[in-house]
N, C-alpha and C positions, 0 to 999 in steps of 0.2 A: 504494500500500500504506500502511496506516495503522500508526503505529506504539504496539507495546503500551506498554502501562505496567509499569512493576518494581516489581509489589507489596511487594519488599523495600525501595524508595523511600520508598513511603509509609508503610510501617510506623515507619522511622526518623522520619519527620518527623509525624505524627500523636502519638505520644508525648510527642516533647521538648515539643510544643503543648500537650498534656494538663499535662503537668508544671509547664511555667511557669504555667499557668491556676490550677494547685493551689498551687503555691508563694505565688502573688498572695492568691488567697481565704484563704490561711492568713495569711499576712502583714496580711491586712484585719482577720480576723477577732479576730488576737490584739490589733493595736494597738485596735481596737474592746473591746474586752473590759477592757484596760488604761487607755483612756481613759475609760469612763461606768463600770463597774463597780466594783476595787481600783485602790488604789494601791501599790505593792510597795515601790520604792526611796521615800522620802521627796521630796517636791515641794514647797517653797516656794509656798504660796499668792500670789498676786498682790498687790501692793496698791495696790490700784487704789480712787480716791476715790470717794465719792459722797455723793447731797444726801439728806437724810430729810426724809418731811411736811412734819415744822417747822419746816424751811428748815437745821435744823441740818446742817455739815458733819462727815462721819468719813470714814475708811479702813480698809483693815482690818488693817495693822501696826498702829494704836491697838487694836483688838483683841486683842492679841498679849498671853498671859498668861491668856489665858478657853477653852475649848473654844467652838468656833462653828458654829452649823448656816445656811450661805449658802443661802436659800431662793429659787430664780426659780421665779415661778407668774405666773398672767395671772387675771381673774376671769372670761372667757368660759373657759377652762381646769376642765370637769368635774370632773376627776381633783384639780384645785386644791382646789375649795373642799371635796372631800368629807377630803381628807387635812387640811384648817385644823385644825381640831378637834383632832387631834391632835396639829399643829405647836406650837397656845398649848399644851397641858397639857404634852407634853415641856419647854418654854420654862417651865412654871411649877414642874414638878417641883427641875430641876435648876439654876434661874436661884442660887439662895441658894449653891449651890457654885462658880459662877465660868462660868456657862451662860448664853452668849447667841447672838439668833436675828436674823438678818440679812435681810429678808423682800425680795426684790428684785423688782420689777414688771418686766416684758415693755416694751421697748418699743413694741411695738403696743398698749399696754393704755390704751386712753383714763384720762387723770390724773384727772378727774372720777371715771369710777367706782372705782378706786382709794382717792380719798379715800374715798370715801362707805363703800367695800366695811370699810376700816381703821376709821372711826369707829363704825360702826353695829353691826360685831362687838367695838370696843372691843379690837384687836387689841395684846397689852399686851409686845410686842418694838417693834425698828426698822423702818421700813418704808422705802423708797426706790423712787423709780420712775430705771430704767435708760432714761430719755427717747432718747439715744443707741445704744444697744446697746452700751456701751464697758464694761458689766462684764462682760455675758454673754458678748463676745469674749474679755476675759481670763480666764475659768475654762474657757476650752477650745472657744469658740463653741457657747454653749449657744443649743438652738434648739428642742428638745422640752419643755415642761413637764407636770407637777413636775420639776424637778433641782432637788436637794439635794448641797449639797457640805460637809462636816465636817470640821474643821478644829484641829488638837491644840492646847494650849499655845503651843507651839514658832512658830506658821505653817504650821504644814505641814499637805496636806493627807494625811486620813487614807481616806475614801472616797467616792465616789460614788453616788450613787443618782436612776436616770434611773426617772421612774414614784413612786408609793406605796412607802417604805422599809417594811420589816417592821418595827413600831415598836417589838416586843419585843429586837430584836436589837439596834436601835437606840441606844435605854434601855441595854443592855447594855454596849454599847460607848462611850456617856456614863460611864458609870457608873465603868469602865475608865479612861476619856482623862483623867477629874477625878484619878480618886485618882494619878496620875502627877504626879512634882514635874518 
């Protein structure tokens, strides 16, 4: 004789499976949403060093005192180069108020086209190639480009934006972060 199954068995244990399942994808979903989108509680930007073109060193506590827009893009990066355009004019708008743009190369990004991409657009921010991935790890292991990471007076960071920022919103909230002492 074969024996049955207690549908009331399974019904207990099909649930609690459903539940934990949901509880996980909401737990994924919010810290996903808190990591690449807002930032709610204030987060201490990293400061982590790095080299520019011109061999010059900074970090970004020497920033500290500027609203900052931390730029990783790659020049194989579509989405990059169509959003540049707007990266310099935010950067030229707002640089006279205490606005600067941090423009951070991929490590996979060969250093030659890099240079080349920076000169020949006359790109008129910072530029640095992240040869290691050791920036991109400390803003949270960035690994998609465009991210853009924005950055108040203080160090702190203030948003994310994984993809093309709405530049208008953007503007706005420069606009915002300067006039704060």
């Amino acid at each position: 004789m074969k024996p049955v199954p207690n549908p009331d068995v399974k019904l207990a244990v099909k649930p609690a499976r459903y539940v934990a399942a949901a509880i996980v994808a909401l737990a994924i979903g919010v810290g996903g949403y808190l990591a690449f989108e807002s930032v709610g509680a204030a987060q201490k930007a990293p400061n982590v060093g790095y080299t520019l073109l011109s061999g010059q060193q900074g970090s970004v506590d020497q920033l500290r005192g500027k609203v900052v827009l931390v730029n990783f893009w790659a020049t194989s990066c579509t989405t990059c180069m169509h959003e540049m355009p707007q990266i310099i004019s935010t950067h030229e708008k707002f640089k006279a108020r205490g606005y600067e743009t941090l423009s951070v190369a991929m490590s996979y990004d060969p250093p030659a086209y890099v240079i080349n991409y920076a000169e020949t657009r006359k790109l008129p921010f910072d530029v640095a190639i992240d040869n290691t991935g050791a920036i991109a790890k400390s803003f949270g292991q960035v690994q998609l480009t465009p991210t853009s990471v924005l950055i108040n007076k203080r160090g702190e960071i203030v948003k994310r934006y994984v993809g093309e920022p709405d530049f208008v919103a953007l503007h706005q909230l420069v606009d915002k972060l300067l006039a704060e002492s």
